[in-house]
KOLVEXPA-719247 format. One record per atom (N, C-alpha, C, O): residue in three letters; x, y, z. Coordinates in steps of 0.05 Angstrom, whole numbers, padded with zeros to 5 digits, always signed. Example, Ala and Ser with C-alpha at 12.3 -4.5 7.8 and 13.67 -1.06 7.14 Angstrom:
BEGIN
ALA+00264-00114+00156
ALA+00246-00090+00156
ALA+00264-00066+00156
ALA+00285-00066+00169
SER+00257-00045+00142
SER+00273-00021+00143
SER+00258+00001+00157
SER+00268+00023+00161
//
This chain:
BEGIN
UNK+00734+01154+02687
UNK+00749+01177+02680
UNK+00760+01175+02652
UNK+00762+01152+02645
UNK+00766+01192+02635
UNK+00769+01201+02613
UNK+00799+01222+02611
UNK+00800+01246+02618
UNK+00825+01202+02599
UNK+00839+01223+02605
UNK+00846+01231+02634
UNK+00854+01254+02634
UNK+00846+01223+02653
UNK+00844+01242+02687
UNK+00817+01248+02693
UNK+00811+01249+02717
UNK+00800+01253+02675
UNK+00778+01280+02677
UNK+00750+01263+02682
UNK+00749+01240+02675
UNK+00729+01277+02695
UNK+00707+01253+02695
UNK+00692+01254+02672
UNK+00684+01271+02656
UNK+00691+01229+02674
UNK+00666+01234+02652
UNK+00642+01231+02659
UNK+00634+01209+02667
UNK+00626+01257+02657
UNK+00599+01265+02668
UNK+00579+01257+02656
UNK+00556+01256+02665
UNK+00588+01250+02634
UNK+00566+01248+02609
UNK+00547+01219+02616
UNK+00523+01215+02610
UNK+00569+01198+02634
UNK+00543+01172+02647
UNK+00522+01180+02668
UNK+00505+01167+02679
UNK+00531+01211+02673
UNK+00505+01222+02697
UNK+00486+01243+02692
UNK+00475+01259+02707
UNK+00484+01239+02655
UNK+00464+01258+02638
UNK+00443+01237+02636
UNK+00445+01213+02636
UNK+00420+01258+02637
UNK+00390+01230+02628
UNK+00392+01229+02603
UNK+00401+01246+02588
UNK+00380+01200+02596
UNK+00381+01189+02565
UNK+00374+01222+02543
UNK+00387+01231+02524
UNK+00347+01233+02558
UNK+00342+01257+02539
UNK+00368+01279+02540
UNK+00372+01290+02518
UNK+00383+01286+02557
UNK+00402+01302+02549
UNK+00417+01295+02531
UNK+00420+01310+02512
UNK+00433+01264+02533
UNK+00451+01262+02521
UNK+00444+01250+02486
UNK+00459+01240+02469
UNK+00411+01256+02485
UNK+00405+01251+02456
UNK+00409+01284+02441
UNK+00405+01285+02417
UNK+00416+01306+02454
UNK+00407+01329+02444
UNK+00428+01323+02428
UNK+00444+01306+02425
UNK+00420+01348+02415
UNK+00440+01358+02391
UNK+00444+01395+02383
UNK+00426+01411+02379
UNK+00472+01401+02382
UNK+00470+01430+02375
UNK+00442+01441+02357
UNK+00428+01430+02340
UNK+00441+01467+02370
UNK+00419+01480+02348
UNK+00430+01486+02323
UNK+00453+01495+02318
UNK+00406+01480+02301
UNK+00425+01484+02271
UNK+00428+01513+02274
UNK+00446+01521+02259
UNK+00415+01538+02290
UNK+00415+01558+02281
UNK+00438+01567+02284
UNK+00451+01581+02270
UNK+00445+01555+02310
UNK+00465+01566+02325
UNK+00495+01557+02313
UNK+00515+01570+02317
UNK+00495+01533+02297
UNK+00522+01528+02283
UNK+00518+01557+02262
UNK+00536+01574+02258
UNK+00503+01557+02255
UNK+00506+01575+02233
UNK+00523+01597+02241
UNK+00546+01597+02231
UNK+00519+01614+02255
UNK+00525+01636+02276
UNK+00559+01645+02262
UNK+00564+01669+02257
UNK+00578+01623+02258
UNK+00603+01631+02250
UNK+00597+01645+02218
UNK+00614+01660+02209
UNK+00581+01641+02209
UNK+00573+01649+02178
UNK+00559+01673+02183
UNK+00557+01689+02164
UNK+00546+01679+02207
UNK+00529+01706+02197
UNK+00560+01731+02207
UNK+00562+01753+02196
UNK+00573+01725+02224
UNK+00597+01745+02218
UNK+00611+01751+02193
UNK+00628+01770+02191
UNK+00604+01735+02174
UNK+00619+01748+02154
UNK+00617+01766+02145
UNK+00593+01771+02147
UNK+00630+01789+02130
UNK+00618+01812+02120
UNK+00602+01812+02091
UNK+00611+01803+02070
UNK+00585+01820+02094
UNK+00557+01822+02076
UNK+00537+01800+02080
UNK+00515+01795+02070
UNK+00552+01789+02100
UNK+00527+01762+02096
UNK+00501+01776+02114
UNK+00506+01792+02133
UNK+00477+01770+02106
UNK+00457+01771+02119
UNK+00429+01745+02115
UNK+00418+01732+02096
UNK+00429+01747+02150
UNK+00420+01730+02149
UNK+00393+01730+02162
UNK+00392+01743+02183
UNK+00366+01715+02153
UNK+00347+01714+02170
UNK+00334+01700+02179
UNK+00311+01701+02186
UNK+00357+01677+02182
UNK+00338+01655+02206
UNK+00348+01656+02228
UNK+00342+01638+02243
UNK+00368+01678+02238
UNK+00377+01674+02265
UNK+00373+01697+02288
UNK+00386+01700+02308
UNK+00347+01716+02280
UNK+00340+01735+02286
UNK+00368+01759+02304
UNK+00368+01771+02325
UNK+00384+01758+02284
UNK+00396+01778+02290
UNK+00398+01802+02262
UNK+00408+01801+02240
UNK+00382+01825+02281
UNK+00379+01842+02268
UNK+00402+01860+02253
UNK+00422+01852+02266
UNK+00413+01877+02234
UNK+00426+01888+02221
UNK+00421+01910+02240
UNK+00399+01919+02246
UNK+00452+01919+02252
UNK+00466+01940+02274
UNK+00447+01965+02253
UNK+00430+01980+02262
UNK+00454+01964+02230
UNK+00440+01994+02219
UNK+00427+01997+02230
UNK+00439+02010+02248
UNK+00397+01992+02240
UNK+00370+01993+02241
UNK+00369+01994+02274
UNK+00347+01995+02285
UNK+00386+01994+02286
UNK+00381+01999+02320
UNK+00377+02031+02313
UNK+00392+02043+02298
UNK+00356+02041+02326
UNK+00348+02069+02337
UNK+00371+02078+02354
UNK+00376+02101+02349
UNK+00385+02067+02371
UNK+00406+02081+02392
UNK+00434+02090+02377
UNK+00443+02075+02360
UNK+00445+02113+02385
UNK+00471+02109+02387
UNK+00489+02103+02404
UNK+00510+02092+02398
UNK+00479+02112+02431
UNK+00495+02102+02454
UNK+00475+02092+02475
UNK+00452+02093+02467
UNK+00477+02081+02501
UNK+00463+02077+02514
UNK+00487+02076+02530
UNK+00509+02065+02526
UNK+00471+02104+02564
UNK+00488+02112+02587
UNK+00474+02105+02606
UNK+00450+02111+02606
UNK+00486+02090+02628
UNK+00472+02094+02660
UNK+00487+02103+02676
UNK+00511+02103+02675
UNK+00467+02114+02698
UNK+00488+02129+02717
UNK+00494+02118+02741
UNK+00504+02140+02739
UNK+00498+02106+02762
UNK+00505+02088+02775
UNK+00501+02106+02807
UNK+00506+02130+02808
UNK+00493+02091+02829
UNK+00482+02119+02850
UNK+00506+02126+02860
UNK+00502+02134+02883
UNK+00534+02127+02854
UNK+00560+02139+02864
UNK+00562+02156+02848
UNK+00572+02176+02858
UNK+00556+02159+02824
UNK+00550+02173+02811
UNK+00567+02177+02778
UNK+00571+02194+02761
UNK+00572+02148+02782
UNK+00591+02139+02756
UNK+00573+02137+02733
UNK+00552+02124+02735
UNK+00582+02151+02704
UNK+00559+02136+02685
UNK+00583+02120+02674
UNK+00607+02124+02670
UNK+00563+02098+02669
UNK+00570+02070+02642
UNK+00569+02081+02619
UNK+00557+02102+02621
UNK+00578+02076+02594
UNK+00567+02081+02559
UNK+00572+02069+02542
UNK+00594+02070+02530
UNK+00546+02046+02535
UNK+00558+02018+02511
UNK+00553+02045+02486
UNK+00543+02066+02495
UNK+00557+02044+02471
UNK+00568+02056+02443
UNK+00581+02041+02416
UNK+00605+02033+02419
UNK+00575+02038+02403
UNK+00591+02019+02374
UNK+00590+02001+02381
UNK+00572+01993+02396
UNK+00611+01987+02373
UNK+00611+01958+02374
UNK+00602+01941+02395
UNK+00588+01920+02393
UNK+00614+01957+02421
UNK+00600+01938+02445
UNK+00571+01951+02445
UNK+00560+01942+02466
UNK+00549+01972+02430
UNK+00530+01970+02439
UNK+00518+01950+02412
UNK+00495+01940+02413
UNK+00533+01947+02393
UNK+00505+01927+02376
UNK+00514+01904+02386
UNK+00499+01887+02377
UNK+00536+01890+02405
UNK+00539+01865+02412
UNK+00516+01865+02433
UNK+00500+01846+02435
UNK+00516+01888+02448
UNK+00496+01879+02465
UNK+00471+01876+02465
UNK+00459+01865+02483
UNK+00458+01887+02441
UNK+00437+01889+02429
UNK+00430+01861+02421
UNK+00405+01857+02419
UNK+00444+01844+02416
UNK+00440+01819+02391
UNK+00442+01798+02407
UNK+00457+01800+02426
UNK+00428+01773+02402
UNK+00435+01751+02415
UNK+00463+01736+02409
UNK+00474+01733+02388
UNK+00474+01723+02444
UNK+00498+01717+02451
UNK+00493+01685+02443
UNK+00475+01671+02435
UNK+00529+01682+02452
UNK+00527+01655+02445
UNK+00513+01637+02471
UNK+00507+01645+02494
UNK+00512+01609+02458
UNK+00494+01601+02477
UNK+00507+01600+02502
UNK+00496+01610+02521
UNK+00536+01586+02507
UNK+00553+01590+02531
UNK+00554+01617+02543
UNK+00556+01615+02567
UNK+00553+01646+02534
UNK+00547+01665+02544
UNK+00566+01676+02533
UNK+00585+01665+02522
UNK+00560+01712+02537
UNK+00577+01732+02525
UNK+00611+01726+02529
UNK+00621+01727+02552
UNK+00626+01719+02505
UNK+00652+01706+02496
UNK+00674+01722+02523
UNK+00688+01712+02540
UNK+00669+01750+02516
UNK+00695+01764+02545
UNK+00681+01759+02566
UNK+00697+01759+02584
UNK+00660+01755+02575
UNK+00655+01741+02600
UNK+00658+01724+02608
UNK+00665+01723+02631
UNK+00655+01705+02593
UNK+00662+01670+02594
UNK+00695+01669+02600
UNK+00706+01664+02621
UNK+00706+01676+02576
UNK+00739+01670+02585
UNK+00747+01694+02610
UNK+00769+01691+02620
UNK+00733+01712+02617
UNK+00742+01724+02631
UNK+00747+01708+02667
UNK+00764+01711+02684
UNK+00722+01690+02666
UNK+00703+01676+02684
UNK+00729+01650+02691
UNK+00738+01644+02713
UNK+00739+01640+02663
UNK+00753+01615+02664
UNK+00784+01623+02670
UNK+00801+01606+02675
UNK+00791+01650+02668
UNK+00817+01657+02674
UNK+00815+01669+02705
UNK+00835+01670+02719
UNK+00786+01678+02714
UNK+00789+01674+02746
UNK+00795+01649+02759
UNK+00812+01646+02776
UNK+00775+01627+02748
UNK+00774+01599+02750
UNK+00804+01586+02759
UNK+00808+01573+02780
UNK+00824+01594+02737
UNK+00848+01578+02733
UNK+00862+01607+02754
UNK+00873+01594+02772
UNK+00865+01625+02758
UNK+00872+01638+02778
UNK+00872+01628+02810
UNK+00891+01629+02826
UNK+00843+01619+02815
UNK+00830+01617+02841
UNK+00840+01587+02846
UNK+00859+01581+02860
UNK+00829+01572+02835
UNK+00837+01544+02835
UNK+00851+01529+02822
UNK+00848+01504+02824
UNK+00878+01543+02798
UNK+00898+01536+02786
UNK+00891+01504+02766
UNK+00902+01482+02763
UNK+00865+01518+02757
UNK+00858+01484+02730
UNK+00856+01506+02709
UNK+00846+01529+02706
UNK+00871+01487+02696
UNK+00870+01486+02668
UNK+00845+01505+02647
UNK+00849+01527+02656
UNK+00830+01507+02632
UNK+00805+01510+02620
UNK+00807+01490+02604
UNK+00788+01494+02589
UNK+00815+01475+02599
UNK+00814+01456+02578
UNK+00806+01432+02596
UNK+00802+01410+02587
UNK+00804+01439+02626
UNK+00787+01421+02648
UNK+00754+01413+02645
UNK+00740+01394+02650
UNK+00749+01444+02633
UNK+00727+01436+02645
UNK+00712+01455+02622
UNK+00724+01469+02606
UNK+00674+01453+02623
UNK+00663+01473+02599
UNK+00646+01498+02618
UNK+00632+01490+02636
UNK+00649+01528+02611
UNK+00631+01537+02623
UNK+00610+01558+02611
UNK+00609+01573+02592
UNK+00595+01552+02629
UNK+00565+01565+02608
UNK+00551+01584+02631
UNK+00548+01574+02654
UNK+00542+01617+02626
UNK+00539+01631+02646
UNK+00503+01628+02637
UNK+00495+01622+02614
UNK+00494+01631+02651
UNK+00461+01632+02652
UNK+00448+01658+02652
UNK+00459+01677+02641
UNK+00423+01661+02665
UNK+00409+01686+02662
UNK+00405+01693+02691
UNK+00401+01717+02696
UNK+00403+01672+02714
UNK+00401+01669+02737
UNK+00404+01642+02739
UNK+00409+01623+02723
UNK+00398+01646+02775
UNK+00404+01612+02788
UNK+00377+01597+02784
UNK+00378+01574+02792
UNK+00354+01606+02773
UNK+00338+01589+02768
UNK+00335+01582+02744
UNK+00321+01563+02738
UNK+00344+01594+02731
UNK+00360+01588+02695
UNK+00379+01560+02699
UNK+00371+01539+02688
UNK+00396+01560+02710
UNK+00423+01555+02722
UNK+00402+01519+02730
UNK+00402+01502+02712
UNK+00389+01514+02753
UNK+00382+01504+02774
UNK+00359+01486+02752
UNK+00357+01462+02759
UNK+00347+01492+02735
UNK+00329+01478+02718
UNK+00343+01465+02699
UNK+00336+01442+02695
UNK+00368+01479+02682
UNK+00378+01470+02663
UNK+00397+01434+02679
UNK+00397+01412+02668
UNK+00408+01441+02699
UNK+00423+01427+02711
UNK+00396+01406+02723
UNK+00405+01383+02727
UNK+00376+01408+02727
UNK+00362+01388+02734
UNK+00344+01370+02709
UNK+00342+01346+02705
UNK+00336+01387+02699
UNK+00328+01366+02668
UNK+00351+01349+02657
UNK+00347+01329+02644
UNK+00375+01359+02664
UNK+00405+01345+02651
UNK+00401+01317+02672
UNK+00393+01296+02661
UNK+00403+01316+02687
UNK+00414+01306+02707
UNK+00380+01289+02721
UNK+00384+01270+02735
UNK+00363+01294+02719
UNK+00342+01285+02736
UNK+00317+01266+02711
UNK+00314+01274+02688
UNK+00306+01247+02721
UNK+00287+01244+02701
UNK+00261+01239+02722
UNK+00270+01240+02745
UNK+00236+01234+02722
UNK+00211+01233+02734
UNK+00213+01207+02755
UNK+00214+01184+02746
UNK+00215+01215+02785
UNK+00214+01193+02805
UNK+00232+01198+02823
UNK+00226+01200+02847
UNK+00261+01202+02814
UNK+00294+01202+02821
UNK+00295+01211+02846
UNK+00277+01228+02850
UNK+00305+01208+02860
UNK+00311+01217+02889
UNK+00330+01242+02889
UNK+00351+01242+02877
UNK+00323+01263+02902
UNK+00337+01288+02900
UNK+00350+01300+02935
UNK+00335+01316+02946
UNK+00366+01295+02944
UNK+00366+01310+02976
UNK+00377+01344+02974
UNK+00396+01355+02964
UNK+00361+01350+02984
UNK+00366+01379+02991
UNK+00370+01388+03018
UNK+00358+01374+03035
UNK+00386+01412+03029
UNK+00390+01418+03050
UNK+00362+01429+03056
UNK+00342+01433+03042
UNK+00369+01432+03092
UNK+00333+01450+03091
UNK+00349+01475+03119
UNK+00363+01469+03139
UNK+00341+01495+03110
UNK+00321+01505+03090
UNK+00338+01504+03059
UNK+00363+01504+03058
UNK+00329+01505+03046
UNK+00337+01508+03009
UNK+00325+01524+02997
UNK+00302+01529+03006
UNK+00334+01538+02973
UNK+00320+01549+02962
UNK+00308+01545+02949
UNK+00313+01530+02929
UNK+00285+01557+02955
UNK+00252+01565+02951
UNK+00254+01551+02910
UNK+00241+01535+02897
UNK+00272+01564+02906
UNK+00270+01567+02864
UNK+00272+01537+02863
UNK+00261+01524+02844
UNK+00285+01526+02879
UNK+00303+01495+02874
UNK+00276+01478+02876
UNK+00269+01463+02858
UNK+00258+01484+02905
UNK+00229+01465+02906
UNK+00204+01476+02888
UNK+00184+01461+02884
UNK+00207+01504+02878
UNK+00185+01513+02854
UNK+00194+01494+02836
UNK+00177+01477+02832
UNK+00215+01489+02824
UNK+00216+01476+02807
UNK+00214+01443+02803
UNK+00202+01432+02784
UNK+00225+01433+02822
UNK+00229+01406+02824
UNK+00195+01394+02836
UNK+00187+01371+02833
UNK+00178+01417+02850
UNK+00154+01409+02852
UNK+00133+01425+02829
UNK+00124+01447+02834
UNK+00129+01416+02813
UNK+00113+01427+02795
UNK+00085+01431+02795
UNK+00074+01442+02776
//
């Protein structure tokens, strides 16, 4: 333990814990600046979106409408941990539900659970390792782990 806290990092495989941030992605605090443009991080200039709004209508019959700011955020790639008011939104349920801290722990939202379920097994697994799963399990968990 570390501080109280575990330290997880002795139950990363050697290849995780060699990674290293993406350079693109440090960059990311520099392409907010105003006038900066930039083109190695494929985020396009808000001018040049065709939309002004984008509405859905929902079958109760509610419409949604991203518009300005929240529609070129949504347009553009997020950070890698996931869209920022989602994330803290996520970690102030967190510390609601189960009263920890955020400074406990790191959280990163995915694209799905097989997003989710791969990333956590390349971290964590290397070729041979013994894995127990409940049975039945899901299906995404043995596509993957059987290749």
């Amino acid at each position: 333990e570390v501080g109280g806290a575990i330290d997880y990092a002795s139950y990363l495989t050697r290849r995780s814990r060699s990674r290293r941030p993406s350079a693109i992605r440090a960059l990311q605090p520099l392409v907010a600046m105003p006038g900066m443009i930039s083109l190695g991080g494929g985020m396009p200039n808000p001018s040049t979106f065709p939309f002004a709004k984008l509405t859905a209508e929902l079958t109760d019959g509610t419409s949604v409408e991203l518009s300005g700011a929240s529609l070129e955020a949504a347009l553009q790639y997020s950070p890698t941990q996931g869209l920022p008011a989602l994330v803290a939104h996520l970690e102030r349920l967190q510390d609601d539900e189960h009263g920890r801290a955020s400074e406990d722990r790191q959280l990163c939202v995915t694209t799905g659970s097989a997003d989710a379920l791969s990333k956590a097994f390349d971290a964590l697994l290397v070729e041979g390792d013994a894995l127990l799963v409940e049975s039945p399990t899901y299906s995404g968990s043995l596509a993957y782990l059987q290749p």
